[in-house]
OpenMM code with the backbone's topology and positions (N, CA, C; nanometers):
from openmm import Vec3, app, unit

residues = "UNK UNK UNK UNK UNK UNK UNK UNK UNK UNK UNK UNK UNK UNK UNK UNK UNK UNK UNK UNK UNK UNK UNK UNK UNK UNK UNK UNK UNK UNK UNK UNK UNK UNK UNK UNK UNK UNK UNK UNK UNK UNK UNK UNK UNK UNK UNK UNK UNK UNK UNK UNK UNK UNK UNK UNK UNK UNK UNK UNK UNK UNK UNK UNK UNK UNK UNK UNK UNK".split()
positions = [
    Vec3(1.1526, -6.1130, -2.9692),
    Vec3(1.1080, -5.9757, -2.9667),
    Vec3(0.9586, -5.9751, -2.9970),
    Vec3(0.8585, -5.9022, -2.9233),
    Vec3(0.7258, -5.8847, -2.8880),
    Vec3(0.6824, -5.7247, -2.9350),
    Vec3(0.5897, -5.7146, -3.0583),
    Vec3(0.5494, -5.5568, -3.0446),
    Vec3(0.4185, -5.5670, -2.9823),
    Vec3(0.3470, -5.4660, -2.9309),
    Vec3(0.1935, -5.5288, -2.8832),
    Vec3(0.1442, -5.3102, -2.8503),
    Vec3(0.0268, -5.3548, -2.9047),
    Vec3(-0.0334, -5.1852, -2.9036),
    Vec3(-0.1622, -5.1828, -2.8567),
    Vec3(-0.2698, -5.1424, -2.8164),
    Vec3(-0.3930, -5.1104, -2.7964),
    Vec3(-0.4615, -5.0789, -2.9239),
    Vec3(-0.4797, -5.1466, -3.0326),
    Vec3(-0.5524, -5.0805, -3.1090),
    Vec3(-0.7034, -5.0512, -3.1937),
    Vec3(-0.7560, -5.1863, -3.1400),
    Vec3(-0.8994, -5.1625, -3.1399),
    Vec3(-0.9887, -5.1283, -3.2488),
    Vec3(-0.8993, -5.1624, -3.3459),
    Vec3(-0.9881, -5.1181, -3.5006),
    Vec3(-0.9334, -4.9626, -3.4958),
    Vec3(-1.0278, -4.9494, -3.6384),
    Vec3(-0.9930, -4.8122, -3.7193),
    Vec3(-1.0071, -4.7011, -3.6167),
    Vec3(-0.9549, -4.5801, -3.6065),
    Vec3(-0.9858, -4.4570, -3.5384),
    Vec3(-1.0968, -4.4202, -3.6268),
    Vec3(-1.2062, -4.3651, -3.5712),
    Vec3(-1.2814, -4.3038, -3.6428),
    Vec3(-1.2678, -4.1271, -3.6563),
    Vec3(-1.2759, -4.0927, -3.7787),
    Vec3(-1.2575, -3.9524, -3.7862),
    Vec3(-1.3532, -3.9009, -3.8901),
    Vec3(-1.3682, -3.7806, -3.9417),
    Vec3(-1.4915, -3.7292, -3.9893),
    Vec3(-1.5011, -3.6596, -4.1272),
    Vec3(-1.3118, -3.7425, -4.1712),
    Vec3(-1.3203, -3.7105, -4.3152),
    Vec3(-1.3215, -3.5562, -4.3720),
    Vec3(-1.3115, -3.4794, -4.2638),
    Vec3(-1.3079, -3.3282, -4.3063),
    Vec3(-1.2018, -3.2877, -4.4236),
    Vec3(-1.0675, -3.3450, -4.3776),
    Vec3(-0.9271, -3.3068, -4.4648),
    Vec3(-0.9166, -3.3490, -4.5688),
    Vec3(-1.0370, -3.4639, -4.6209),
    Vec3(-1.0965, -3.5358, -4.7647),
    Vec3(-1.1349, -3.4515, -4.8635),
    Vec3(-1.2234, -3.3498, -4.7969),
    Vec3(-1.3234, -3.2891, -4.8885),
    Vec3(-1.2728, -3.2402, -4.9886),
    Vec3(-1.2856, -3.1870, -5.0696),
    Vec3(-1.2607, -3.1390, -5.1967),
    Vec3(-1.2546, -2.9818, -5.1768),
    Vec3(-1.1905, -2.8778, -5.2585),
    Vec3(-1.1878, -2.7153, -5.2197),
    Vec3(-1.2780, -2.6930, -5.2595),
    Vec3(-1.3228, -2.5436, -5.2102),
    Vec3(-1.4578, -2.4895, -5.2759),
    Vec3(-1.3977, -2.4181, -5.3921),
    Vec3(-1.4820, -2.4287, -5.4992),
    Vec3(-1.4635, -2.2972, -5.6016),
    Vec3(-1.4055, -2.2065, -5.5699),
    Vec3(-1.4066, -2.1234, -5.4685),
    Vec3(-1.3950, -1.9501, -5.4426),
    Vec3(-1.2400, -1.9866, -5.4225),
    Vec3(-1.1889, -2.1537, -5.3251),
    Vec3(-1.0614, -2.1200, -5.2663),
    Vec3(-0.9656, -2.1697, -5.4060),
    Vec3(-1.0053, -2.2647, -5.5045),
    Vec3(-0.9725, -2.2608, -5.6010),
    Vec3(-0.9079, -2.1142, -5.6946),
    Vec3(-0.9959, -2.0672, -5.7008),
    Vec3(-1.0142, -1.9480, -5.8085),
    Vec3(-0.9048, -1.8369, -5.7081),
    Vec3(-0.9127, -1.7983, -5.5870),
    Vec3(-0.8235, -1.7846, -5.4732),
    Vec3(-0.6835, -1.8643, -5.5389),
    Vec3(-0.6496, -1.9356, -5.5191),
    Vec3(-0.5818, -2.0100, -5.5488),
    Vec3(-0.4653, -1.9656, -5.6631),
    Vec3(-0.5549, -1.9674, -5.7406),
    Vec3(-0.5490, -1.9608, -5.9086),
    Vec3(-0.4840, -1.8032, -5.9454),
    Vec3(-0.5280, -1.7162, -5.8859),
    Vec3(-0.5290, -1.5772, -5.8753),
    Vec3(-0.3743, -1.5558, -5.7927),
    Vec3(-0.3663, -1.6400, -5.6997),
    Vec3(-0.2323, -1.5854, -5.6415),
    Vec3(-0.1265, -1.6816, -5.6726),
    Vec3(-0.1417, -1.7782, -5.7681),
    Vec3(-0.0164, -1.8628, -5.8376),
    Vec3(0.0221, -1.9515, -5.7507),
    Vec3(-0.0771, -1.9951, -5.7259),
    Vec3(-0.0364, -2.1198, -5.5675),
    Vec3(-0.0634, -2.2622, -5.6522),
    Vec3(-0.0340, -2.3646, -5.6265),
    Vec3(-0.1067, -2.4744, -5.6450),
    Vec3(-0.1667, -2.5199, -5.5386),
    Vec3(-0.2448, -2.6314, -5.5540),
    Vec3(-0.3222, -2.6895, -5.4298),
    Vec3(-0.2645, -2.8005, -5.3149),
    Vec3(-0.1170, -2.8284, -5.3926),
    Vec3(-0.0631, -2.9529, -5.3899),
    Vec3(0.0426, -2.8952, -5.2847),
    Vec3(0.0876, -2.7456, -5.2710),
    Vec3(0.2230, -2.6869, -5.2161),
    Vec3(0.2120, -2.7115, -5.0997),
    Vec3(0.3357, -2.6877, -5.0357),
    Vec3(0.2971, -2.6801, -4.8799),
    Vec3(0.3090, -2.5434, -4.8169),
    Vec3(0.2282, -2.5611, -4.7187),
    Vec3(0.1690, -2.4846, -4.6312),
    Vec3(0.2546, -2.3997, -4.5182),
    Vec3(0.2438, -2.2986, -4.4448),
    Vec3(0.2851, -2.2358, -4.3001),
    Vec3(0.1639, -2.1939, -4.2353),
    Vec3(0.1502, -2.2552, -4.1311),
    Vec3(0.0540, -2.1633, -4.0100),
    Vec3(0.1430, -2.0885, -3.8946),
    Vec3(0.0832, -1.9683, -3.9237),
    Vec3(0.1473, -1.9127, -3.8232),
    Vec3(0.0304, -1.8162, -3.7090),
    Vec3(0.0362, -1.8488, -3.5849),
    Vec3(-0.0650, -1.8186, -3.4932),
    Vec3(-0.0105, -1.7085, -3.3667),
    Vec3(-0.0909, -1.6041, -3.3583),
    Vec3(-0.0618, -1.5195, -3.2884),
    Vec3(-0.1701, -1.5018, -3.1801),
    Vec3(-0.1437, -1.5617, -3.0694),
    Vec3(-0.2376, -1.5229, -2.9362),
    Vec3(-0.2648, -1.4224, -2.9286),
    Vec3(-0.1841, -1.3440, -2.9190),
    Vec3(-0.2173, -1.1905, -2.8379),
    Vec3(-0.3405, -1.1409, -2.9577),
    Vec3(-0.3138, -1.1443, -3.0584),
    Vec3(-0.3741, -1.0164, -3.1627),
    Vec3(-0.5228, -1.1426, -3.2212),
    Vec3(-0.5372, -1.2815, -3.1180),
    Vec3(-0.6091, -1.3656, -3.1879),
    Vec3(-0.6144, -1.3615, -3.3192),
    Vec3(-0.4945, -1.4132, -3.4177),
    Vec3(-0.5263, -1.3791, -3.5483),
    Vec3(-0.4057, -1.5649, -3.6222),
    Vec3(-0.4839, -1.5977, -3.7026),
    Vec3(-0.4252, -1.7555, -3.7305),
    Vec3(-0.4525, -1.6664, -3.9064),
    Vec3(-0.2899, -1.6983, -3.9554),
    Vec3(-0.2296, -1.7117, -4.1010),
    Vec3(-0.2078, -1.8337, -4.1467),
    Vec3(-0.2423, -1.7787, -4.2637),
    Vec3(-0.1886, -1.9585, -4.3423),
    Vec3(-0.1082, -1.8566, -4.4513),
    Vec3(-0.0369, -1.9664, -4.4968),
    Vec3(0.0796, -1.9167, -4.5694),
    Vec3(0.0995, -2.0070, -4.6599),
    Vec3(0.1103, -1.9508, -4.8026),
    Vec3(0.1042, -2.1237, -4.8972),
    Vec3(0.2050, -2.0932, -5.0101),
    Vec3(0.3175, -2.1871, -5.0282),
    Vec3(0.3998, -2.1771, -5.1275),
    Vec3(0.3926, -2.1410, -5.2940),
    Vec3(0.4044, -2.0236, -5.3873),
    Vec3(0.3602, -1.9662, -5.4439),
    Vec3(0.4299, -2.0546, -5.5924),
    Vec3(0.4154, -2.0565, -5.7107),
    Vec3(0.4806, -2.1065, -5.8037),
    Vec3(0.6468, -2.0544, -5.8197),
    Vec3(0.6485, -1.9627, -5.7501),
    Vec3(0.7940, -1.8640, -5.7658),
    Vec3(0.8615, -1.9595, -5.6402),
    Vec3(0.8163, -2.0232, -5.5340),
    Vec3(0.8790, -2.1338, -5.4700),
    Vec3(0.8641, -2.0119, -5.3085),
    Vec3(0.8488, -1.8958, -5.3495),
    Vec3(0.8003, -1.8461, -5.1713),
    Vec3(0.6405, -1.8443, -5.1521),
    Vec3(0.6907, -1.8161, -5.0356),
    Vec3(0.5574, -1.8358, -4.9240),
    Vec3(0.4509, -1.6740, -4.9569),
    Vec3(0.3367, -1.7087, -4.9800),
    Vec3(0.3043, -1.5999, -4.9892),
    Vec3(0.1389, -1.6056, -4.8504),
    Vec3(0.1118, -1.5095, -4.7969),
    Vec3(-0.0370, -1.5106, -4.7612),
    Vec3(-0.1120, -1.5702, -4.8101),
    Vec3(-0.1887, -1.6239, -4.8033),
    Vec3(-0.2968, -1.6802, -4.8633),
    Vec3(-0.4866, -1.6716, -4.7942),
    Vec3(-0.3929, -1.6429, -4.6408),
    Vec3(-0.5866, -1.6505, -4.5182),
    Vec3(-0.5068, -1.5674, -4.4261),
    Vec3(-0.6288, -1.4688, -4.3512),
    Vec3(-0.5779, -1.4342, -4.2317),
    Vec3(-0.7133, -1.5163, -4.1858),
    Vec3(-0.7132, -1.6115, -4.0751),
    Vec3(-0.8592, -1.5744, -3.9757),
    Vec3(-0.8385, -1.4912, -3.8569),
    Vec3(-0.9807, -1.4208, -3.8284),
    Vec3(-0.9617, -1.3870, -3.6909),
    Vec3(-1.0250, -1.4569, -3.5883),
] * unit.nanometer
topology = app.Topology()
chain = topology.addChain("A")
for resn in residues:
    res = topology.addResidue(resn, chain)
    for name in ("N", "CA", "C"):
        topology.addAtom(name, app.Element.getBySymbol(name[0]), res)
């Protein structure tokens, strides 16, 4: 048995999902009983162009957290 891949060294990427939160989303954060660690819902609506994030609250539901437009 043979595995074999194309892989060419590391992918390079730009480290964005590394960064550290800002203060404001912290304190955000902090204010609506979220931790930083919870997981997440995106939920995306074409028509009304409008992208939610949704972040698991200490009470264990999902609460709002971002609308973008």
């Amino acid at each position: 048995m043979a595995l074999a891949g194309c892989g060419g060294g590391t992918p390079v990427t730009s480290g964005r999902h590394m960064q550290p939160l800002s203060e404001r989303m912290l304190a955000t954060l902090k204010a609506k009983n979220m931790n930083k660690e919870s997981p997440i819902l995106v939920r995306v609506f074409k028509e009304e162009a409008e992208l939610e994030v949704w972040k698991q609250d200490d009470s264990g539901r999902f609460a709002l957290l971002r609308t973008y437009p």
